[in-house]
N, C-alpha and C positions, 0 to 999 in steps of 0.2 A: 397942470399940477393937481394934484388926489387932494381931496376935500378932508377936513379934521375928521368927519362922519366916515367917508370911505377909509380913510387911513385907519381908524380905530376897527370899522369892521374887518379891514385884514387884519391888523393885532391881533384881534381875539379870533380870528380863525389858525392864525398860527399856533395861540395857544391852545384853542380846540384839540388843533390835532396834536399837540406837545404831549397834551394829558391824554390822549389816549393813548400815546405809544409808551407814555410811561408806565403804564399796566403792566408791562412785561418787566419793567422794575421791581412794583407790586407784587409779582408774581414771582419774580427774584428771592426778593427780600423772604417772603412767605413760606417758599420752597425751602430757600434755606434754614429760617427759624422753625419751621416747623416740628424739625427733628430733634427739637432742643428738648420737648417735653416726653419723647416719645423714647427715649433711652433706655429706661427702666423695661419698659412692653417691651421693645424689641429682646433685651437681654434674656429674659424669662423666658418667652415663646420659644424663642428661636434657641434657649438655651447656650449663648455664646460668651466666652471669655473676655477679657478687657480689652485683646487685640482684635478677638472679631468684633467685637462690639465698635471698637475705632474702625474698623474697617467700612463695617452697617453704615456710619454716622459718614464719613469720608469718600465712601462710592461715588456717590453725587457728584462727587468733584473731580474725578476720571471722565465723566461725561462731559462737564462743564467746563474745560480745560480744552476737550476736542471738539466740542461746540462753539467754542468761541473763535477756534481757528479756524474750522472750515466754514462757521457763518461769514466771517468776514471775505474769504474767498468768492463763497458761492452771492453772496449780498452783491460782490460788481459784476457777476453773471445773471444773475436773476432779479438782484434788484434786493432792499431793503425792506421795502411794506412785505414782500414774495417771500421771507424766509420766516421775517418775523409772525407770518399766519401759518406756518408748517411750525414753528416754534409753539405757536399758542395750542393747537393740535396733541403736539406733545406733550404738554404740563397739565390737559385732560386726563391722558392715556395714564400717565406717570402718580399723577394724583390718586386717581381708582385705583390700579396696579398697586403702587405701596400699600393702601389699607388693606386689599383682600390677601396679599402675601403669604401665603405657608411654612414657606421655609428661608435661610439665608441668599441662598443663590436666587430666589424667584424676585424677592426684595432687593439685591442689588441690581438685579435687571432694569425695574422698573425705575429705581431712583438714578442708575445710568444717563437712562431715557429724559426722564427729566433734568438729568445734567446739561442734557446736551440743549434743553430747553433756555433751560435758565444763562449759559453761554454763550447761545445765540443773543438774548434778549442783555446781555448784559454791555457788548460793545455794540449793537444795533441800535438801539436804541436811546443812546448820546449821538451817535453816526446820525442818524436819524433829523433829530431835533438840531444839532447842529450845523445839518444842510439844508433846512425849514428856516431858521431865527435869523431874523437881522443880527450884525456885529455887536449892537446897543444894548440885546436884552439875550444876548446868547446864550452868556453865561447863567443869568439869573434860569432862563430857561432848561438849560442842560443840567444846571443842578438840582431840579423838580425830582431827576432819575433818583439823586439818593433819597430826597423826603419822603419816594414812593417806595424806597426799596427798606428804608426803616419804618416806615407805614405797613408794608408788609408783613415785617418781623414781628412789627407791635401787634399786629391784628394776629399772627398765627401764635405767640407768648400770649396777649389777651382768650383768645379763641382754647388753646390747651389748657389755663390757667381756669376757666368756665368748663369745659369738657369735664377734666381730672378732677374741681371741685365737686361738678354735680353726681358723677358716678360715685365718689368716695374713693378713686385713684386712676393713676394713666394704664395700671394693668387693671382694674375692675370693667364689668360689663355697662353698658353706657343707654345704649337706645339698639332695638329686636336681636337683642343677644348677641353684640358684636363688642371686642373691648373699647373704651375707651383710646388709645392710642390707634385705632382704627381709623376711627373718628375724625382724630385731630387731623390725618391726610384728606380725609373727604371734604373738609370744607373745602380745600382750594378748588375744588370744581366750578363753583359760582363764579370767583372772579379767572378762571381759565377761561371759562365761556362768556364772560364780557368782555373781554379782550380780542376774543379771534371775532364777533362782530363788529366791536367798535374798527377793527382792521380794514374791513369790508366796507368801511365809509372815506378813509384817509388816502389823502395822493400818492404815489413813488415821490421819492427824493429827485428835483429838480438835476441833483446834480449825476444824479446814477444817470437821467435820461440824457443828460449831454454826452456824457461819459460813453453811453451805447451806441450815440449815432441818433437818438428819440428826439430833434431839436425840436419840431411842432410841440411835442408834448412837454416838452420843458420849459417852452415859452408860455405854454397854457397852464401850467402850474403854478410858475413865475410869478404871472397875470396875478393870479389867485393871493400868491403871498405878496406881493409888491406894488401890483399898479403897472404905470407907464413906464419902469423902467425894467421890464422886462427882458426886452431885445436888447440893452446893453447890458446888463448884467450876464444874460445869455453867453454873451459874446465874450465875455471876461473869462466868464468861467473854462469857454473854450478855447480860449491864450493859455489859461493855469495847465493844461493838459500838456504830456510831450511833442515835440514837435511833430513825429509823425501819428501820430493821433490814434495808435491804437490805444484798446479798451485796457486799463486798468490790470497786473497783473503780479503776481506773487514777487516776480525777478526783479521787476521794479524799483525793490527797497536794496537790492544789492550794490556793494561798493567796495571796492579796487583794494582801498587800502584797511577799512575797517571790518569787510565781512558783510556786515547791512549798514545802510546811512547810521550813521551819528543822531538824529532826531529817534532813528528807531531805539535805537541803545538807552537813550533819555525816557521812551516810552515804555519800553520792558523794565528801566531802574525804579518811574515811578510806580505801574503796576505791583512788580516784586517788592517794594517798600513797602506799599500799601499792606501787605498782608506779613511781612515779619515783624510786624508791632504787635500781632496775635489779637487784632480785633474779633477774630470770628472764632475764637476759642471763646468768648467772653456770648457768643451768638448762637452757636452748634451745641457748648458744654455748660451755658450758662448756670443749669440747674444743680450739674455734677460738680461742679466746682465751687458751688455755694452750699451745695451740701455737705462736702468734704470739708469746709471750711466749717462744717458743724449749725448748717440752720437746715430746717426741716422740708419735706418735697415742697410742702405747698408756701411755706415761705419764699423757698427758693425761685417757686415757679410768681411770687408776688414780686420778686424780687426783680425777674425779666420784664414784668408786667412796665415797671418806674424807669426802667432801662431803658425801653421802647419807648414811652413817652418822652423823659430827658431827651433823647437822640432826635424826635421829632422837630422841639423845639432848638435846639441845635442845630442842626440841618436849614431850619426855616431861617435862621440867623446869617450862615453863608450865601443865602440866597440873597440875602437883603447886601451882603457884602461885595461879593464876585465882583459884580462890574464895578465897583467905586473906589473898591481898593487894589482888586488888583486878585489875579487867582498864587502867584507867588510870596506875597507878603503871607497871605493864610496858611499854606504850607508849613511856612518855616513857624509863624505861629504855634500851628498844631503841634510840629516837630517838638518843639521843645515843651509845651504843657505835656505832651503826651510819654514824655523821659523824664518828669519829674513825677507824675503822677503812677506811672507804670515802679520808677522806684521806692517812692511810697510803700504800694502793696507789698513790692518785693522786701521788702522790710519787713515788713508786719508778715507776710506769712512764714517767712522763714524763722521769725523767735516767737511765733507763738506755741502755745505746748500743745502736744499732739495727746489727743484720747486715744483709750484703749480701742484698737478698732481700726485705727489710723484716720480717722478725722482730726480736723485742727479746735480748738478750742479759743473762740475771739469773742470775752465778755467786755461789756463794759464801753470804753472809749477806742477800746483796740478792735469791737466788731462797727461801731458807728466810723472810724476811720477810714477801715478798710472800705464800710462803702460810699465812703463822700470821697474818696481815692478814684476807687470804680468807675462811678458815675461822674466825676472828672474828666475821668479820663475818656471814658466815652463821647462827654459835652466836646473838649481838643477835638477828639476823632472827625468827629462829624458835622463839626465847623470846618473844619478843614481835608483834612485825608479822604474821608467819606467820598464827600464831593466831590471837590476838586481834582481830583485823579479822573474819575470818569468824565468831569468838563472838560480838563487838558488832553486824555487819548481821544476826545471826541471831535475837536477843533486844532489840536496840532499839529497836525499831519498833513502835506499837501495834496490835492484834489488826487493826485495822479495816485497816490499810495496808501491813500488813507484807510480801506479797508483792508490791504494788505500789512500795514503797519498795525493795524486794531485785531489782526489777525494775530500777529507775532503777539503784541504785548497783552492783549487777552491770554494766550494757552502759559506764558510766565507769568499773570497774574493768579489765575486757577492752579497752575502748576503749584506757584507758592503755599494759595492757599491750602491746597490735598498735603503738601507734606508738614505744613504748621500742623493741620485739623489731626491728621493720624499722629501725630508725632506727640501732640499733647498725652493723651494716657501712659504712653510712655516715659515722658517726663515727670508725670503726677506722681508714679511709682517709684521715678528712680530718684532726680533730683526735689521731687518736691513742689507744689505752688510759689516758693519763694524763690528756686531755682529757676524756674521755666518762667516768671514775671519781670528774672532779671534779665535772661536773653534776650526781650523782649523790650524791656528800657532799653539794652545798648542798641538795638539797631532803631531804634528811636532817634536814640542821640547821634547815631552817626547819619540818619536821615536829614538831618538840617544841614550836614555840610553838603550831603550830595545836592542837595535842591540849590543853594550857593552856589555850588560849580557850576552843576549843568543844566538846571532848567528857563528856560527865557517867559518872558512873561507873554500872555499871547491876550492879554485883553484890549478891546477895540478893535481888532486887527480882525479883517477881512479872510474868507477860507482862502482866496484868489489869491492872497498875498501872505501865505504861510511857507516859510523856509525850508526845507529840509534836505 
């Protein structure tokens, strides 16, 4: 029997390596917020209309859509840690690239490329920590991904919010004659490059090496996370595979009568949930839509600044929840805060009066509402939806299909998001911020019934012993 000493030092190496794959959450998060202060610079430079300017801001997510589906493929070819350091590579490459950009096309290349970054790192890296973490603190574990991925956002809304401050705007010149919105892409270099070392020190997934035929090295991993009960665990893991024991594959998830398993279906419904409540309109547009709403850039960009923090402490709150209550009960939580709060706005933006100019005009108790609405509804989010979606594609799925199931329901959760993210300015123009906030509540409120019907609860429950 493992001594209380030894026991705790695997703990903490399990979460060693947690937090460092969480970087690629980090990096997530950052990638994507980044582009929230940078809207303005790009519009100017590149001189593009409302659509190309959706388009600038949405690229990203054509990359990250296809990166999340062929990560998950190539992850039970090559492995896990093996893609996620080809991943860290590219949100280097991606980083640089966006700020030196010259023109529209040279800029959606680059932030492609980082699509396919941030994609990868997006279902890897729950896959990841949830084939590391014992059953007991899995959850709490796998939910670290969001508080790194809104750590991220805060850091790139903090970091633009100090950039655009000090120049005197996101289009002025900032530091040897480069603009400000430049800028804001260059920081993520720092943490790209702590990431693809910290990589260089952490194991393969235990379960990818079973999965390959690697048993010595999956038992020496094992060792590492567990102790003596390696060689059976080992052996578990190698029951949970199909009978005849090939490696992990796309066809896998296929099924007779529904098309793909029914678990996969559950897993694309919650992915695609996640993102028709328009969280990341609130993430990519934060500025434009607070400023349409009639508060000034740099309010606006203060305004992301509280957002990112709220979200923090939120996030750090499901973590404390996951395993006690249950990853289903927060869900349906979130669900319903996040329909009552989302109708809210929807209220208040649609009867407030429009200035000349087409900004909204919110004095008084009707602009404090709106943003104790906001940050409402952000706190639901990321108590629940945030999270929770990525713990559940990360752990729901049985050994045999898990990357090919994280595969599908990643490219429908990026899917989703690319046509929310473009779709917004469109909206803003046609129906309005009251219009495009109310679509947004309904699929809210109709996300509580779906998670009723079809999600099962997976906390406590062993990878070995996951349904599908």
């Amino acid at each position: 029997m493992a001594s209380p000493v030894d026991s705790q030092s695997k703990t903490g190496f399990i979460i060693l390596i947690s937090v460092v794959a969480t970087i690629g959450g980090f990096l997530f998060g950052f990638d994507s917020g980044v582009i929230n202060g940078t809207v303005d610079g790009l519009q100017r430079t590149f001189e593009s209309d409302s659509a190309g300017t959706g388009f600038n801001v949405a690229s990203m997510l054509l990359g990250c859509a296809v990166g999340a589906f062929f990560a998950g493929t190539l992850a039970d070819r090559f492995g896990r840690r093996s893609i996620l350091i080809v991943a860290s590579v590219m949100f280097a490459i991606s980083a640089w690239g966006s700020g030196v950009a010259g023109g529209s096309g040279e800029f959606v290349f680059y932030r492609i490329l980082g699509g396919l970054a941030v994609g990868a790192a997006s279902i890897l890296t729950p896959a990841y920590i949830s084939e590391v973490a014992p059953a007991h603190i899995r959850g709490r574990l796998s939910s670290i991904q969001q508080i790194a991925i809104i750590s991220g956002l805060f850091c790139a809304f903090l970091s633009n919010y100090l950039i655009a401050g000090t120049a005197g705007g996101s289009t002025e010149q900032f530091a040897f004659g480069f603009d400000a919105w430049r800028w804001m892409f260059w920081v993520e270099l720092v943490p790209a490059s702590v990431f693809f070392f910290g990589l260089l020190f952490i194991p393969e997934s235990p379960r990818f090496l079973v999965a390959s035929g690697k048993r010595e090295k999956a038992v020496s991993v094992l060792r590492r996370l567990m102790g003596d009960g390696a060689e059976a665990k080992c052996a578990e893991i190698e029951s949970s595979l199909v009978n005849d024991h090939h490696r992990p594959r796309l066809s896998d998830i296929r099924h007779e009568k529904f098309g793909i398993r029914p678990i996969v279906w559950v897993g694309i419904g919650l992915a695609t949930f996640q993102q028709l409540v328009g969280i990341n309109v609130v993430f990519y547009y934060g500025a434009v839509l607070w400023q349409a709403a009639g508060f000034s850039e740099g309010d606006a960009l203060l305004i992301n600044v509280i957002s990112g923090g709220v979200s923090i402490a939120a996030c750090v709150g499901a973590t404390v929840l996951v395993d006690k209550i249950g990853r289903r009960p927060l869900l349906i939580f979130g669900s319903v805060g996040m329909a009552v709060a989302l109708g809210a706005l929807a209220v208040v933006f649609a009867t407030a009066l429009v200035k000349e100019g087409g900004s909204l005009e919110l004095e008084g108790t009707t602009g404090i509402l709106a943003l104790l609405a906001a940050n409402l509804y952000v706190v639901f989010f990321n108590l629940s939806w945030g999270p929770i979606m990525w713990v559940m594609l990360g752990e729901m799925f049985p050994n045999q299909i898990r990357g090919s199931g994280l595969a599908v329901s990643g490219i429908a959760q990026w899917g989703s998001n690319f046509a929310v993210t473009i779709s917004f300015p469109v909206l803003l123009a046609g129906i309005g911020l009251g219009g495009a906030y109310g679509l947004y509540a309904i699929c809210a409120f109709i996300s509580i019934f779906f998670v009723i019907k079809f999600v099962r609860e997976t906390k406590g429950i062993e990878l070995e012993e996951m349904a599908g």
